[in-house]
Every structure is written in structure tokens, then in C-alpha cells.
N, C-alpha and C positions, 0 to 999 in steps of 0.2 A: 544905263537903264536896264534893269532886269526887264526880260518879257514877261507879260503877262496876259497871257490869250484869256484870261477868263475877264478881263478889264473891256468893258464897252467903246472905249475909245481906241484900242490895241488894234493897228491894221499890219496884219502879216505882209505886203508888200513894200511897208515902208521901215526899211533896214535901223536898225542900232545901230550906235557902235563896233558892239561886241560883233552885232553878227558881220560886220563890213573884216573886222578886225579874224573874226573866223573864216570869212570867204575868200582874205586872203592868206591864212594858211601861216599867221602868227602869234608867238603866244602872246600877253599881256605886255612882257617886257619888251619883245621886240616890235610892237605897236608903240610902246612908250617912248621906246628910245626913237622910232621913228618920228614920233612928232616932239621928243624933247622932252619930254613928262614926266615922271617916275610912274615904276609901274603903282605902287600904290594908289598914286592917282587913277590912275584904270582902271586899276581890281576895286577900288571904292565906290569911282562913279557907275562902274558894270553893276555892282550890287544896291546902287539905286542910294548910295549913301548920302552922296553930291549931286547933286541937282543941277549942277551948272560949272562946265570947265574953259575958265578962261584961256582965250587962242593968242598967242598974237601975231601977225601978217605972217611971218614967215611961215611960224604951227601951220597957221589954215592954210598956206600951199602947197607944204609936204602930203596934209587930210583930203587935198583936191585934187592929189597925185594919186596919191594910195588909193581914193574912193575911182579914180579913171582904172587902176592895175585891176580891182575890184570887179569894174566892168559897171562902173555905175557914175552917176553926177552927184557932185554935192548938193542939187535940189532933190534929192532925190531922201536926203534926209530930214527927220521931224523938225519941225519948226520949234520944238518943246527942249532941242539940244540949245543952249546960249553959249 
């Protein structure tokens, strides 16, 4: 999901991806390989290309891990990520 602060529904305390994936101080690939991905897949859905990245069990526990190193919950993200 590209930010976009000038979007009415944009709320700056509820993290992206990109920015989870920036607060924890990785690039694209090493977010990717972390959850299994290619980074393509990241750099696409970052730029709002993909709208929707499918997880499966294991994906969303390594994303449950990373978002706790983060210092955050995974409720803590958009409901608009599937």
C-alpha cells in the first residue's frame, strides 16, 4: 500500500506494510524472504499494484513475529491488507 496522507481515509497510526517492514530496518528482499515471497511481490503490493497478498499459516506467523520485533500487533494493521 503506497501512503497516501492526502486520502480521507489514510490514518497515520495505522502502519503498512512497507512501513512495519521499514521500522524494522529491512529492505524489500529481506522482508520477502522473510515471509517466503519474492521481493516482487512487495515492491508491487508496496506500490499499490496488488491489492491483496495471499498468506498461508506459516507466512502469517513469521508477519506475527516480525510485526511483535516491530514493537507492534498484527491488529494493529489495516483491515483493507487480505
Amino acid at each position: 500500500m503506497i501512503i497516501d496522507d492526502q486520502n480521507p481515509d489514510f490514518n497515520p497510526n495505522v502502519p503498512t506494510l512497507k512501513q512495519v517492514r521499514e521500522r524494522l530496518g529491512m529492505t524489500q528482499e529481506e522482508f520477502a524472504d522473510a515471509l517466503g515471497l519474492s521481493r516482487n511481490t512487495i515492491n508491487r503490493y508496496e506500490r499499490g499494484i496488488h491489492q491483496r497478498i495471499a498468506l498461508s499459516v506459516g507466512q502469517i506467523k513469521r508477519l506475527v513475529e516480525l510485526m511483535k520485533q516491530a514493537g507492534l500487533s498484527i491488529e494493529d494493521l489495516p483491515d483493507d491488507i487480505d
